[in-house]
C-alpha positions, -999 to 999 in steps of 0.1 A, spaced: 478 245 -26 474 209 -23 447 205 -3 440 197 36 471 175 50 471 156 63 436 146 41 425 120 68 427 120 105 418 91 133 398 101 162 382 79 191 347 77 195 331 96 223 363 115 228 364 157 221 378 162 188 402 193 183 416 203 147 435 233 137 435 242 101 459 271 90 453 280 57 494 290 40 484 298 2 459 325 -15 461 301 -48 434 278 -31 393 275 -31 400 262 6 394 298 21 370 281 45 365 244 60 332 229 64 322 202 88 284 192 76 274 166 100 284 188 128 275 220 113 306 238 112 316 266 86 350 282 92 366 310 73 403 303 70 424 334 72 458 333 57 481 319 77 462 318 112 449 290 134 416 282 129 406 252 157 375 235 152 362 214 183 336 190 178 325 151 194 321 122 180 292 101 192 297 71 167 320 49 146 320 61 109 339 86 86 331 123 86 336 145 59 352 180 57 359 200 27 362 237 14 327 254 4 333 242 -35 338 203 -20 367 203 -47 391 199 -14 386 174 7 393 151 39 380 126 62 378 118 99 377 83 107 359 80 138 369 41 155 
């Protein structure tokens, strides 16, 4: 109910990226995640593991948020 946590994550560049989101409230718009820059749209059951896998080719920040971008987060890619 508030949101992705943690809201940012650090990943190396060049290295696989794998994130598990598991959504734990109905009260939410978050009832999927999506990934634009890597083209990923995931529906987020309640209370399951959802892993996302993914590699970052260069340094930046990538976005993620649910499909109404009212909840969001950020990957920091180093």
């Amino acid at each position: 109910s508030k949101g992705f946590s943690p809201a940012s994550v650090n990943v190396k560049t060049g290295a696989p990226v794998r994130l598990t989101f598991v959504r734990k409230t109905e009260a939410t718009c978050a009832t999927s995640v999506q990934i634009p820059q890597f083209k990923i749209n995931k529906t987020l059951p309640l209370n399951k593991p959802v892993v996302v896998t993914f590699t970052p080719r260069k340094a930046g920040t990538v976005a993620f948020a649910c499909p109404m971008n009212m909840i969001r987060g950020q990957i920091k890619v180093r």
